[in-house]
Structures are given as C-alpha cells and as structure tokens.
C-alpha positions in Angstrom: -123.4 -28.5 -48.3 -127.1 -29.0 -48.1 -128.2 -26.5 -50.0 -126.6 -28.3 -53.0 -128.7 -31.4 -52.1 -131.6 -29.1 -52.0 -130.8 -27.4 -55.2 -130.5 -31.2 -56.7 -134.0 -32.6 -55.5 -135.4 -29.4 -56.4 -134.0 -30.1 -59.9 -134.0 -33.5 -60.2 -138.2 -33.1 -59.7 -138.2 -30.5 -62.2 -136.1 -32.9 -64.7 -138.3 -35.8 -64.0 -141.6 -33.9 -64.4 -140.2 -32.4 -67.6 -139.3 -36.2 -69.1 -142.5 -37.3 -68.2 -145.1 -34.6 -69.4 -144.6 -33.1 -72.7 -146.9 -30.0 -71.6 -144.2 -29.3 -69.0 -141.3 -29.3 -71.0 -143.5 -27.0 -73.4 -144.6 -25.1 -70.2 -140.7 -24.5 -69.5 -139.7 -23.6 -73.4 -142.6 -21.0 -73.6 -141.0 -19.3 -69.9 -137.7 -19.1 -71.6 -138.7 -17.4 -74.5 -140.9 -15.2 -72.6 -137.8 -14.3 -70.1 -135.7 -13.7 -73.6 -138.5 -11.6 -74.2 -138.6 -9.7 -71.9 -134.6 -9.1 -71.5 -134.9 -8.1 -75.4 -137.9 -5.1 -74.2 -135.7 -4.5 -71.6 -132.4 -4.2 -74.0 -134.2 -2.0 -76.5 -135.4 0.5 -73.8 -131.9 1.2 -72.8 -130.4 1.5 -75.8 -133.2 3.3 -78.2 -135.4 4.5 -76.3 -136.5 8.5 -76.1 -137.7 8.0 -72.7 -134.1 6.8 -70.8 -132.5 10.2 -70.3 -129.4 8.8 -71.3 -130.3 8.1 -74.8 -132.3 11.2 -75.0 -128.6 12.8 -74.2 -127.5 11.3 -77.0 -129.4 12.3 -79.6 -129.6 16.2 -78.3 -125.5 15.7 -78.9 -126.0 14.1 -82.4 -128.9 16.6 -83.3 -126.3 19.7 -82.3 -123.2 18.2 -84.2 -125.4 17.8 -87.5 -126.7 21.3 -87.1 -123.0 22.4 -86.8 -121.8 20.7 -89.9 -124.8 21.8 -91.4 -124.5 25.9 -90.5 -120.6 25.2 -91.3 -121.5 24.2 -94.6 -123.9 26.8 -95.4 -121.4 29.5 -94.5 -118.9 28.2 -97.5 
C-alpha cells in the first residue's frame, strides 16, 4: 500500500512542476515524442529491415517464389 503513496507524491510533484513551468511540460512533450521515436526505429527494424534474420528469411522465400513463377512462365 505504500508504494501507491509513493507512486502518488512522485507524480503529484511531477504534475505540479509541469503546471507551473511551461519548459517542463515542453521538457516532458519532447521525451514522449522522442520515446515514440524511438519505438517507431525500433518497429521499422523488425519489420523491414535486411539486417534481422527474420526478415532477411523472408525475402530469400519471396525472391525464390518469383523466380519460380518466372522459370514457370518462361517454360510455356
């Protein structure tokens, strides 16, 4: 139970400093879109990247199915 209480007064100073200061609440807008940021780099490396193995595997399956259609096609 007093971890709550903690968590409040830890947040409750954090509120109060961000009514009072306009650079604070600008300090705290700027961290959010820097963590959203971040999570987007994060995002785009898992899903397009060459480097993640994974994705690599992926286009190595794509890249032999087109060059089967591709030999299929050419032997009509």
């Amino acid at each position: 139970m007093t971890t709550y209480y903690v968590y409040f007064f830890i947040f409750a100073i954090i509120g109060y400093f961000i009514v009072t200061d306009n650079s604070v609440a600008r300090l705290f807008f700027y961290l959010g879109q820097l963590t959203r940021l971040q999570y987007e780099k994060a995002k785009w490396w898992v899903l397009y990247s060459p480097n993640n193995p994974i994705v690599r595997l992926a286009i190595k399956r794509n890249s032999d199915r087109m060059a089967r259609e591709i030999m299929k096609d050419f032997k009509k």
